[in-house]
C-alpha positions as CSV (number, residue, x, y, z in Angstrom):
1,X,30.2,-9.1,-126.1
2,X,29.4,-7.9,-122.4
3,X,28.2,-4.8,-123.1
4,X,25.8,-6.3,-125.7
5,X,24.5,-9.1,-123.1
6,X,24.0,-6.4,-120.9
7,X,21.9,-4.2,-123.1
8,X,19.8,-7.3,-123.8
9,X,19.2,-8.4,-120.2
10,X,18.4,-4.4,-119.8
11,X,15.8,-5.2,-122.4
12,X,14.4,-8.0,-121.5
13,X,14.3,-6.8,-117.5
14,X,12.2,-3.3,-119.4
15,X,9.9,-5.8,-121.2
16,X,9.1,-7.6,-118.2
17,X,8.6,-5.3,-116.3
18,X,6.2,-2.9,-118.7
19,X,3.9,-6.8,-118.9
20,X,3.0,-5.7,-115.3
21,X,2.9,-1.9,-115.3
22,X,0.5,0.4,-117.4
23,X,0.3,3.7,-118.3
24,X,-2.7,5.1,-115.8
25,X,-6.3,5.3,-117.4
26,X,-9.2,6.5,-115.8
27,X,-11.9,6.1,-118.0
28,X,-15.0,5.6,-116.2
29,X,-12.9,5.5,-113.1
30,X,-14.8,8.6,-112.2
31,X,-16.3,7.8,-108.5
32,X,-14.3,8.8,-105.5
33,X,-14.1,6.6,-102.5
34,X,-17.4,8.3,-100.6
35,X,-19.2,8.2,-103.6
36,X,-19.2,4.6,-103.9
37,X,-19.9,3.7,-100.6
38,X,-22.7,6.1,-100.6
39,X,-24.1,4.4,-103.6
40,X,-23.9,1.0,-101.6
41,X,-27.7,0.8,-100.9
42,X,-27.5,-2.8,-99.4
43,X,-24.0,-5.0,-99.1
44,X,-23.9,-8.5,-98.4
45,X,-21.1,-10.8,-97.7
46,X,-20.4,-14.3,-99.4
47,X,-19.0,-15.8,-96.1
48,X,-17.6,-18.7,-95.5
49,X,-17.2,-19.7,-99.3
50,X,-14.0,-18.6,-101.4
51,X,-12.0,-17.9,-98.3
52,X,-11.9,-22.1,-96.8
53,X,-8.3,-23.1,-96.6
54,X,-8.2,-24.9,-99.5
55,X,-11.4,-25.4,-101.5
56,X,-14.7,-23.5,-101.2
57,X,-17.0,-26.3,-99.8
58,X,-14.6,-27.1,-97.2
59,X,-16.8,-25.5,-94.4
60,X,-20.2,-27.2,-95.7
61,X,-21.0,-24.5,-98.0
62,X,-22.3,-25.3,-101.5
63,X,-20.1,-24.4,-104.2
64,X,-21.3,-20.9,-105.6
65,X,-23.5,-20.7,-108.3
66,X,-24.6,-17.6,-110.8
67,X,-28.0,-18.4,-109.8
68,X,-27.3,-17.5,-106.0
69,X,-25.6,-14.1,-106.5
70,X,-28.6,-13.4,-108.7
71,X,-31.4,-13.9,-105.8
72,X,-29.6,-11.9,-103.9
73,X,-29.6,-9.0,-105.9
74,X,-33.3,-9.6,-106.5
75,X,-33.7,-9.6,-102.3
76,X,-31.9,-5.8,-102.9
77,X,-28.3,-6.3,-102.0
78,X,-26.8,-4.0,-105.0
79,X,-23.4,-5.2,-103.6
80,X,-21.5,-8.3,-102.1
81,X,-18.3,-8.6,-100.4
82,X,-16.4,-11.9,-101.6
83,X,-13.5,-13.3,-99.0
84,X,-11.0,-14.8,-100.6
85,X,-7.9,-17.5,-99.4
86,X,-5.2,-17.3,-102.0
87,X,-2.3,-18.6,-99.7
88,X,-3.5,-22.0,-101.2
89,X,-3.4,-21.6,-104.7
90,X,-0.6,-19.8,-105.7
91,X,2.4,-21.6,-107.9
92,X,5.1,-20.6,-105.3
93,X,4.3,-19.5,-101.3
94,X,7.7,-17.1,-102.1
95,X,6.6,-15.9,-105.8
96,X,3.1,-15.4,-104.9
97,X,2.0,-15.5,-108.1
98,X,-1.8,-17.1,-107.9
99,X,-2.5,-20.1,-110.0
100,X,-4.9,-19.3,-113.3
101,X,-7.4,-21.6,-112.3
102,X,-8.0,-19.6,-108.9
103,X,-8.1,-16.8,-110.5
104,X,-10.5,-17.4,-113.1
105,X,-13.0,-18.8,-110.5
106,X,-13.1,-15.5,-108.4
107,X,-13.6,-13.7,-111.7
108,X,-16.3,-15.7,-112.7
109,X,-18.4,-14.9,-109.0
110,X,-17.3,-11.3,-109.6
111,X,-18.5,-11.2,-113.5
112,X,-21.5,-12.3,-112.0
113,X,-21.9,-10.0,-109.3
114,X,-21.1,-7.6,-112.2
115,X,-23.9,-8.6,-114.6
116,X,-26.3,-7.7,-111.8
117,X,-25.0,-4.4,-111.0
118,X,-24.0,-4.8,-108.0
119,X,-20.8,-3.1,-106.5
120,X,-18.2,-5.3,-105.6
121,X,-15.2,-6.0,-103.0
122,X,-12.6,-8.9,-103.3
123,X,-10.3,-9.1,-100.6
124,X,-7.1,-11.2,-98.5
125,X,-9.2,-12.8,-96.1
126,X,-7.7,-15.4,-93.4
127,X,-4.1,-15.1,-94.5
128,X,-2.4,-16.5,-91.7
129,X,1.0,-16.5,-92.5
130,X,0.9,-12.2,-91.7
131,X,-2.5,-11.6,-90.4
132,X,-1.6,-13.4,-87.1
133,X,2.1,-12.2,-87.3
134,X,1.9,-8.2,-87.1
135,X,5.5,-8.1,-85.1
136,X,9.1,-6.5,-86.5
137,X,10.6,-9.7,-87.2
138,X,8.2,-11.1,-90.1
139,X,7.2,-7.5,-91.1
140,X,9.9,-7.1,-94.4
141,X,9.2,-10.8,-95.3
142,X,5.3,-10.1,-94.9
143,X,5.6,-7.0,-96.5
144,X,7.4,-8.3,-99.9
145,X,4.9,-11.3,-100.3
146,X,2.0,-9.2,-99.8
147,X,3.3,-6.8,-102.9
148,X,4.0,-9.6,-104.6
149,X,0.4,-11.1,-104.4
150,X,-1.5,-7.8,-104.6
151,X,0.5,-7.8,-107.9
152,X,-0.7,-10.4,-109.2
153,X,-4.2,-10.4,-108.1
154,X,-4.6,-6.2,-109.7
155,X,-2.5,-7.4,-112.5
156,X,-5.6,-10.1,-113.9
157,X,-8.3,-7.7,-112.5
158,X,-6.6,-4.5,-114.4
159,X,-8.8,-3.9,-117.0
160,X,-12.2,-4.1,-114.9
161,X,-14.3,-0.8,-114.1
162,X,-15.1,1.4,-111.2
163,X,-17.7,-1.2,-109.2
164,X,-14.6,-3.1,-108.8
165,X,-12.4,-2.5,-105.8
166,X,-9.8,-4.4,-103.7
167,X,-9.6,-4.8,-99.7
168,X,-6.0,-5.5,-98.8
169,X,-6.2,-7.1,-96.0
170,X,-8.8,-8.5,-93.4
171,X,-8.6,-8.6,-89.2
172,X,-5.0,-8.4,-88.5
173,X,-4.4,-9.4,-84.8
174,X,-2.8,-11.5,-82.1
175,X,-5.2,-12.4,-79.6
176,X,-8.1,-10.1,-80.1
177,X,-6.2,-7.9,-77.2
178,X,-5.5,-4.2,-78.0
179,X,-2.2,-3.9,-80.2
180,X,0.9,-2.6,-78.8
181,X,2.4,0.5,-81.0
182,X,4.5,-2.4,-82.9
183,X,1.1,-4.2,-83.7
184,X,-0.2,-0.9,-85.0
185,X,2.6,-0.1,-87.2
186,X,3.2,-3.5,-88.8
187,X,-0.9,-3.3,-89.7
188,X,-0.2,0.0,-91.0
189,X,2.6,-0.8,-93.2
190,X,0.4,-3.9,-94.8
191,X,-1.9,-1.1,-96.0
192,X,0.7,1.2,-97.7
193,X,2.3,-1.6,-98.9
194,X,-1.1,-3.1,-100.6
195,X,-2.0,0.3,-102.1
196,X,1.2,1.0,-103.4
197,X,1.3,-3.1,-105.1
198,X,-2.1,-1.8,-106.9
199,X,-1.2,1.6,-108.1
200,X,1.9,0.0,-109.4
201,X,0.0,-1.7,-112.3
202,X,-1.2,1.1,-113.4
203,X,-4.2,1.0,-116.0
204,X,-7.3,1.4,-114.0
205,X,-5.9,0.1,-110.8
206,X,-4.3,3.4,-110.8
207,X,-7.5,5.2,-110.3
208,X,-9.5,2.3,-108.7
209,X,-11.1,2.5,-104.9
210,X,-9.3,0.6,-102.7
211,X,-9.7,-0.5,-98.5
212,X,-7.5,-0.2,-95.9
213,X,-8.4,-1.8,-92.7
214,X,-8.1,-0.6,-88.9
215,X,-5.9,-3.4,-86.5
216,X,-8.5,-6.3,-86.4
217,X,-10.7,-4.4,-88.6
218,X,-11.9,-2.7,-84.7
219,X,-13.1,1.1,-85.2
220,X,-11.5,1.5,-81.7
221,X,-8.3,0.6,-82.4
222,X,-8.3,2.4,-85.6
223,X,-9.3,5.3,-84.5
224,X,-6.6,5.4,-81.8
225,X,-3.9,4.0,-84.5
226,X,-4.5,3.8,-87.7
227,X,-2.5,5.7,-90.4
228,X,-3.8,6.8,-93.4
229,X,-1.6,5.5,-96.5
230,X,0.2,7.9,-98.6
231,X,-1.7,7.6,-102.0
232,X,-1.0,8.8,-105.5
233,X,-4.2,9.9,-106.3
234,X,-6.5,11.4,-104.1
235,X,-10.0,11.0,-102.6
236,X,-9.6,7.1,-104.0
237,X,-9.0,5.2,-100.6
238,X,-11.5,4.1,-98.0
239,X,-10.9,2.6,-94.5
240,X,-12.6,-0.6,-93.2
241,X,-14.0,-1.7,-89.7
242,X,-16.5,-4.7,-88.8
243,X,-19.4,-4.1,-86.1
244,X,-20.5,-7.0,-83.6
245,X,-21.2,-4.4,-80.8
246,X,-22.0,-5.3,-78.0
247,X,-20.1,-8.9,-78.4
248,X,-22.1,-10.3,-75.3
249,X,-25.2,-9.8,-77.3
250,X,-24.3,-10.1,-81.3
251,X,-21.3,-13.1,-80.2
252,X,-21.6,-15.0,-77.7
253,X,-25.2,-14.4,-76.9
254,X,-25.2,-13.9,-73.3
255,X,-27.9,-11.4,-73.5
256,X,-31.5,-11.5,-75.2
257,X,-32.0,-7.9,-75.4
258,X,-30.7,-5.0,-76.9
259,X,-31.3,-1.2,-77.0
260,X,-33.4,1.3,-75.2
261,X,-36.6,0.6,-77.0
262,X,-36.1,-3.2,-75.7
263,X,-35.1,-2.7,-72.1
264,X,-38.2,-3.2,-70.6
265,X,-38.5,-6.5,-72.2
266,X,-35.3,-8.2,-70.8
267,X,-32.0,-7.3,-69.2
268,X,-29.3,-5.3,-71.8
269,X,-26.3,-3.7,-71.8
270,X,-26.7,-0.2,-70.8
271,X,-23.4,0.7,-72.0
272,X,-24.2,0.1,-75.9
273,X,-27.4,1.0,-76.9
274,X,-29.1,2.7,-80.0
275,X,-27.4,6.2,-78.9
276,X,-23.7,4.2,-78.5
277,X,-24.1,3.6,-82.4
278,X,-25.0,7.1,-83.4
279,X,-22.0,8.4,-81.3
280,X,-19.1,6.2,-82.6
281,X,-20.3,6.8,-86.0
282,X,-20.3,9.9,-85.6
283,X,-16.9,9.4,-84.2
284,X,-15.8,7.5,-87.6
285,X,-17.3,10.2,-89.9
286,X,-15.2,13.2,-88.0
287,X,-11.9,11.1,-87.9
288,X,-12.0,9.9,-91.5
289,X,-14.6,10.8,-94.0
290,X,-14.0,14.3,-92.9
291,X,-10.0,13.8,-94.6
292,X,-11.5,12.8,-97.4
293,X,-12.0,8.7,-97.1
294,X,-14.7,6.5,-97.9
295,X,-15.8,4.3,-94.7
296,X,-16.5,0.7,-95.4
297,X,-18.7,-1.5,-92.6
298,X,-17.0,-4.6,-94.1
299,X,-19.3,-7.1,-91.9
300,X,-21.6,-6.6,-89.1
301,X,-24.2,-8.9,-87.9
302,X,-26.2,-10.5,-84.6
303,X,-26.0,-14.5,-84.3
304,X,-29.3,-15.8,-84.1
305,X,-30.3,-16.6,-80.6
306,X,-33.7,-17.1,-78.7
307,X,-34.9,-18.5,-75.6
308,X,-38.6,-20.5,-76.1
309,X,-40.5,-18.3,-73.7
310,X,-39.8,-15.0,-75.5
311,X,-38.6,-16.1,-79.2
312,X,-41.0,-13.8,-81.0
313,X,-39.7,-10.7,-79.2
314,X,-36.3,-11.7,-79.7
315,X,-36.3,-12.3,-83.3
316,X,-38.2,-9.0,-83.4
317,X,-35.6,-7.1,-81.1
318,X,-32.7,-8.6,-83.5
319,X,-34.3,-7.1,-86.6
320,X,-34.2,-3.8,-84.5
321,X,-30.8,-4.1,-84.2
322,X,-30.1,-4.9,-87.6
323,X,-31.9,-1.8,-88.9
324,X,-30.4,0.5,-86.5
325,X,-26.9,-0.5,-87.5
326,X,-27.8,-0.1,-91.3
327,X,-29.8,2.9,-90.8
328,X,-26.6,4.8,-89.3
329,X,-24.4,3.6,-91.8
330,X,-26.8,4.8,-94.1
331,X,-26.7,8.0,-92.8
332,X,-23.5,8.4,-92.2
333,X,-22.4,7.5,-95.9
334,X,-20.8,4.1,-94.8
335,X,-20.7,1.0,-97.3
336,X,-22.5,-1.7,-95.3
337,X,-22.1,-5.5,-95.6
338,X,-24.2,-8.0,-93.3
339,X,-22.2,-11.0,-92.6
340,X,-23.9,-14.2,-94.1
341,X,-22.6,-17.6,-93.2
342,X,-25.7,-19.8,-93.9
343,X,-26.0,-20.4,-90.5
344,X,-29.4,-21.0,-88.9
345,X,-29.3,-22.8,-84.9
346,X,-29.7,-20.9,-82.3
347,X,-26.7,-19.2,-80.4
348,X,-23.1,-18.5,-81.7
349,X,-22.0,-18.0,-85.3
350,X,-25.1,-17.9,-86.5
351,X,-25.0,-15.6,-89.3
352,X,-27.2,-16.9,-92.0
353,X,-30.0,-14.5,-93.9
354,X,-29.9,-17.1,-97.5
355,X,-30.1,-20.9,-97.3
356,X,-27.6,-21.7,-99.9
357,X,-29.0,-25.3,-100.4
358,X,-32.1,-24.5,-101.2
359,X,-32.4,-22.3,-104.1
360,X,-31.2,-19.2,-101.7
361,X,-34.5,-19.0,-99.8
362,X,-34.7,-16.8,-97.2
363,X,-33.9,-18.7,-94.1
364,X,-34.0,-15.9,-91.5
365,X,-36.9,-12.7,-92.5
366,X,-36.2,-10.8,-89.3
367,X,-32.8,-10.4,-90.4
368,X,-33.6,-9.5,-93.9
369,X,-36.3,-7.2,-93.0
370,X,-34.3,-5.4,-90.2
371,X,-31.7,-4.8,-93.4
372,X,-34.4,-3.6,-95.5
373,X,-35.7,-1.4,-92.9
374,X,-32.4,0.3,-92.1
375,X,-31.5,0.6,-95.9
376,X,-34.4,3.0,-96.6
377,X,-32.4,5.6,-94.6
378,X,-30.4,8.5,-96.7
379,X,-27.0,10.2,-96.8
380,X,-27.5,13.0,-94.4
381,X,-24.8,16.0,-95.0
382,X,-23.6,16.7,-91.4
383,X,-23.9,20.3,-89.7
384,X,-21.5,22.2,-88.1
385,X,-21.2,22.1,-84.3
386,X,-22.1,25.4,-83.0
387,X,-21.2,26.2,-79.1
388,X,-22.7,28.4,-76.7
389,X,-20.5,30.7,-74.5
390,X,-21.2,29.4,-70.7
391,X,-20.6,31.6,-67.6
392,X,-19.3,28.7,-64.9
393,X,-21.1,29.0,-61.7
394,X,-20.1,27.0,-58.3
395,X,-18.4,24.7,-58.6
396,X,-19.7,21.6,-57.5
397,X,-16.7,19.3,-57.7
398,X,-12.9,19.4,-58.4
399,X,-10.4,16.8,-58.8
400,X,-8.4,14.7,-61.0
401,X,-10.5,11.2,-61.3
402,X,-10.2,8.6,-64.4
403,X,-13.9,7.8,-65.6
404,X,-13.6,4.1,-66.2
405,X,-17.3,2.7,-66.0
406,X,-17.2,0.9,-62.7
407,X,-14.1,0.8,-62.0
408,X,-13.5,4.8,-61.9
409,X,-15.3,7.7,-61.0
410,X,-19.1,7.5,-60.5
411,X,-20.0,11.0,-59.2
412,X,-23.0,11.9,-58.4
413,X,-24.6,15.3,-58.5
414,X,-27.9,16.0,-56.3
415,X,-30.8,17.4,-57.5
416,X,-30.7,20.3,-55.0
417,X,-28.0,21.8,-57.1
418,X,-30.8,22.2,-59.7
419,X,-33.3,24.0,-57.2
420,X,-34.7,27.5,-58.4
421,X,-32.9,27.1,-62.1
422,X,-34.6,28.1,-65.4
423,X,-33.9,26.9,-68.9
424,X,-30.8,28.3,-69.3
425,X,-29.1,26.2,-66.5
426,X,-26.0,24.3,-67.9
427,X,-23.9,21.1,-66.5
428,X,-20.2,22.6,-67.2
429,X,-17.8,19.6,-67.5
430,X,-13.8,20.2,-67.7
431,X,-11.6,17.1,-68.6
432,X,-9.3,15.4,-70.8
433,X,-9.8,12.7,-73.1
434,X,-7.4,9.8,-71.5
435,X,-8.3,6.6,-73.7
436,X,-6.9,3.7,-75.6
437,X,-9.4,2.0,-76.8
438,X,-13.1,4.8,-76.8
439,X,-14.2,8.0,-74.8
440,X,-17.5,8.1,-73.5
441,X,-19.2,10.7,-71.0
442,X,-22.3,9.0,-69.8
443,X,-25.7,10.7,-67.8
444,X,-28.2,8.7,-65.9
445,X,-30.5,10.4,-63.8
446,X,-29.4,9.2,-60.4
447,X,-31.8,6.2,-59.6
448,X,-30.3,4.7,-62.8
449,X,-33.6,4.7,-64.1
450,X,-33.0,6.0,-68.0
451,X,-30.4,7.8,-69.7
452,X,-30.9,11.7,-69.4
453,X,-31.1,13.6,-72.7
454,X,-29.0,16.7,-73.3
455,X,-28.1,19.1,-76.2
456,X,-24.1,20.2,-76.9
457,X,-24.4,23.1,-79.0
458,X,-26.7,22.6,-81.7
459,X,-26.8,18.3,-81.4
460,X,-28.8,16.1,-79.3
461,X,-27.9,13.4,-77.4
462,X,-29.1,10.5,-75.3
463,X,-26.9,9.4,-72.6
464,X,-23.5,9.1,-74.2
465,X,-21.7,12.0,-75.1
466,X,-18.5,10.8,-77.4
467,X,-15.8,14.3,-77.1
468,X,-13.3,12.7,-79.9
469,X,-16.3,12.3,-82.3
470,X,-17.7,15.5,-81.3
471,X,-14.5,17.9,-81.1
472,X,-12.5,15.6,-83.7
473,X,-9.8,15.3,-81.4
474,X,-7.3,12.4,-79.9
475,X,-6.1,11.2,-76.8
476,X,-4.6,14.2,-74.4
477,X,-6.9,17.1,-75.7
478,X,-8.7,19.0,-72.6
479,X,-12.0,20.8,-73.3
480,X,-14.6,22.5,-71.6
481,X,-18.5,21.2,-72.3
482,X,-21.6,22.8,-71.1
483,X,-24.7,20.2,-71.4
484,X,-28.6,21.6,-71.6
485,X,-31.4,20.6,-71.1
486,X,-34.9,20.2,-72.0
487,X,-37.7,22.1,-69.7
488,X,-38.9,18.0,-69.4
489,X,-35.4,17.0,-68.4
490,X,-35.0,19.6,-66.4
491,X,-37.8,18.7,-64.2
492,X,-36.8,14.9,-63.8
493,X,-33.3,16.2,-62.4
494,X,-34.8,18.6,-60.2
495,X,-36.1,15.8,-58.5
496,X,-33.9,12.6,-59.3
497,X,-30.6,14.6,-60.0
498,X,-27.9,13.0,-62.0
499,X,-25.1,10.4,-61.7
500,X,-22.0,10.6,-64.8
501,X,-19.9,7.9,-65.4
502,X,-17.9,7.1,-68.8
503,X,-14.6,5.8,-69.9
504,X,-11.2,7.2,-71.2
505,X,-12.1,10.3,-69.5
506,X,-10.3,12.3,-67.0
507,X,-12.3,14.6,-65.5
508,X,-11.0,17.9,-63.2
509,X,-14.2,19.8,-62.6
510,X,-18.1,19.8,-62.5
511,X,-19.8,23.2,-62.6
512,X,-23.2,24.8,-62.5
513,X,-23.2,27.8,-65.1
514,X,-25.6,29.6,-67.4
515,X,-25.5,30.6,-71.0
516,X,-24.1,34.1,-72.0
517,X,-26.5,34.2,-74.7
518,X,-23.4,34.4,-77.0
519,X,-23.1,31.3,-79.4
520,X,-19.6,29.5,-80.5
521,X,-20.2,29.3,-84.2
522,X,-17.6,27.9,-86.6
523,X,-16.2,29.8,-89.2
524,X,-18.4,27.7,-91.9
525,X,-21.7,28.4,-89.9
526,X,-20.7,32.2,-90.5
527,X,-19.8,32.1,-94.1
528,X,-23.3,32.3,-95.1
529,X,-25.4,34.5,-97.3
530,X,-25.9,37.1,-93.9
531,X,-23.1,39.8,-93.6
532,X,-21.1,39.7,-90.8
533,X,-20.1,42.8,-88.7
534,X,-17.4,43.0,-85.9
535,X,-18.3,44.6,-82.8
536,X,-18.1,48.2,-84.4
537,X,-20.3,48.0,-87.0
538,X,-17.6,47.1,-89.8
539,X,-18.6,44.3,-92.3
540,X,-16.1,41.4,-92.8
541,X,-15.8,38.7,-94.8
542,X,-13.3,36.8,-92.9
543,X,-13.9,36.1,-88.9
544,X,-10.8,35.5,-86.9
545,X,-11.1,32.7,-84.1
546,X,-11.8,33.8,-80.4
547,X,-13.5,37.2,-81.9
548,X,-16.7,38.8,-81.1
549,X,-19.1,39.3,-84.3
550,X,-22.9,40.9,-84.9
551,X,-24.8,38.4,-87.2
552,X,-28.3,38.8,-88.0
553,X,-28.7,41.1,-84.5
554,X,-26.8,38.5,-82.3
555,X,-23.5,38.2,-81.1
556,X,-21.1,35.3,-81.9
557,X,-17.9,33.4,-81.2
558,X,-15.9,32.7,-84.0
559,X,-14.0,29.5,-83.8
């Protein structure tokens, strides 16, 4: 009788649990995670709706309606982001297992999303009970009721297509600090743990697109942290950040103005401008897309804010912003999603582009526009980073100084140093990347007039060189960079000279060299349709790092 009890509870347990798996399926589960954010043209975020703490008017929101997803699709958007609470509607806070009711309501703003074509995100979004508890001693706890209600969620949305996809978690932090290690890991664990739940149901889940988030959803802290989940099938997982940069002019408000092409309007932040963009994107697209992930931009936006005397110009200045953030992501190949709160005063958390209560009309156009604007950008494929080969010169300074904005080394190099040079004179910086949060090596000329601009191999730059994004390394690499520059340039520092300053730098020597002639090229540059000789005259298909080669009549590196 015990053996036959224990065969059927060993039935039973198989049934049960073959009700939550499936075999895998992947028909039309054909796009991998950079293909679908490339396809996101224009992503907008249902804030401040589905994710109140218990029902979706709760912050003074309207309920949401078909007829609102469907003007915002007509504005463009071809994809929404929907946060979702579902620590108050599940049957059991232990079990996890959400309530029907819930359920169906976020499927019916998804189906509607759906029916206009637009590609869609559902997420965990303010879950305190682990996103404000990263720390050892609630991690297992955390861990097994997250499984259990990614289960449950993937388990009701199995059977939907590709343009569906799940973001496990949202901004998981303490204090908005930087995370210890500890921090770091327990984040890191919520992702495997959430991709893992999916896969587990198998069907489409296991070939769906699904985001991992960064600690607080902070590309700096990611990029100095985050862990890429171990995945059973591959190119399928994208990583999420959010962009309010600089806080003191998209948060709080504390300044008007923002960017080079608005500083001679108003005082702005020098040290995140248009160029500061372009360079941590960069960044992000070397760290991740280049292993293969999809980068989502899960929410970025600039809080409406104006002073009377100059309200035009700031409106104006904010749709500039706007577009240059979209415009990056857009190039870059990053899903982008503009934080929408329906919002509309002037000053802090005021997100709002659609006025919810009133048929969705368009309660801000310079925010709208400025989307519009930056969405007409394209995926550009990236080029290789070629390097010259520098002869140092003198050397103008040696040491071992931290570059820490004002608070480190501001060094200053005269313009008498520059005196009788030509076009192939070359600032040589040695140093080592020393960060925790970003890297940055920064060029004014020395009246901290303007940013100088400068070209590192074959890129250009204004101002801010990023060495992580551009070498694609970490924390404690060393590396030697020679900056050029432009006959215009040139002149401006023969007479001004130059002052460097950065961050999570650590910088041992400042030379004045010239260029060999000889470039650095990587090995992709040289696996082109030219043939490739080594010094000798014999033909070779495969370049070895460090070696001399003879392409098309000039020499080369290999690296």
């Amino acid at each position: 009788m015990q053996r036959i009890l224990l065969f059927i509870a060993l039935m039973l347990a198989t049934l049960g649990g073959s009700a939550q798996t499936l075999a895998p399926d992947n028909e039309g589960m054909t796009l991998s995670a950079q293909e679908w954010t490339r396809d996101v043209v224009m992503g907008w975020n249902l804030g401040n709706s589905l994710e109140c703490p218990k029902t979706e008017t709760e912050w003074g929101n309207p309920k949401t309606t078909q007829a609102m997803i469907k003007a915002v699709a007509e504005k463009g958007f071809n994809a929404i982001r929907i946060p979702v609470r579902w620590i108050n509607h599940v049957n059991n806070t232990s079990e996890m297992a959400v309530k029907p009711e819930w359920l169906a309501r976020v499927k019916e703003v998804v189906d509607w999303a759906l029916a206009e074509n637009m590609y869609v995100i559902i997420n965990s979004h303010h879950e305190d009970w682990y996103d404000r508890h990263p720390f050892y001693g609630q991690q297992e706890e955390n861990n097994r009721r997250l499984r259990a209600l990614w289960t449950s969620i993937a388990t009701y949305f199995r059977d939907y297509g590709e343009k569906l996809i799940f973001a496990g978690t949202n901004e998981i932090t303490v204090d908005w600090s930087a995370p210890s290690a500890e921090q770091q890991a327990v984040q890191n664990s919520y992702n495997q743990t959430f991709v893992d739940a999916v896969r587990d149901t198998g069907g489409k889940n296991y070939y769906r697109n699904l985001v991992v988030q960064t600690f607080a959803c902070s590309p700096y802290h990611g990029l100095n942290g985050f862990t890429i989940p171990a995945d059973k099938v591959e190119g399928r997982l994208s990583v999420e950040f959010h962009y309010y940069d600089p806080y003191e002019y998209c948060g709080n408000c504390t300044y008007y103005y923002w960017g080079e092409a608005y500083k001679d309007k108003g005082r702005i932040l020098t040290s995140s401008t248009e160029s500061t963009i372009t360079s941590l994107f960069d960044r992000i697209f070397n760290t991740w897309m280049k292993q293969g992930l999809g980068v989502v931009l899960g929410e970025y936006g600039v809080s409406n804010h104006f002073t009377n005397n100059d309200k035009q110009t700031q409106m104006e200045n904010m749709q500039y912003y706007l577009k240059c953030v979209v415009s990056e992501a857009r190039k870059h190949g990053f899903a982008a999603y503009a934080w929408d709160n329906n919002q509309f005063n002037n000053g802090a958390e005021n997100f709002g582009i659609f006025r919810r209560s009133q048929n969705m009309a368009v309660g801000n156009t310079y925010f709208l526009n400025g989307i519009i604007e930056g969405a007409k950008a394209e995926y550009v494929e990236p080029q290789s980073q070629d390097d010259e080969e520098v002869a140092e010169g003198t050397a103008f300074w040696e040491g071992n100084a931290l570059l820490d904005w004002g608070n480190g080394l501001q060094l200053v190099i005269p313009s008498s140093l520059f005196e009788g040079k030509g076009s192939d004179v070359r600032l040589v910086l040695s140093y080592t990347q020393e960060y925790n949060d970003y890297d940055d090596l920064q060029l004014f000329y020395s009246d901290w007039s303007e940013k100088l601009s400068f070209t590192v191999g074959n890129q250009s730059f204004t101002g801010d060189f990023i060495p992580s994004s551009y070498y694609f390394t970490g924390s404690g690499e060393s590396h030697v960079t020679a900056l050029a520059f432009s006959e215009a340039t040139l002149a401006i520092i023969k007479q001004k000279g130059i002052v460097l300053q950065g961050h999570g730098i650590r910088l041992s020597k400042v030379s004045i060299g010239t260029t060999t002639g000889i470039t650095t090229l990587s090995n992709d540059s040289m696996m082109s349709d030219s043939p490739i000789y080594t010094i000798d005259g014999k033909k070779t298909a495969h370049p070895k790092p460090g070696h001399l080669y003879i392409m098309k009549g000039k020499k080369y590196i290999a690296r």
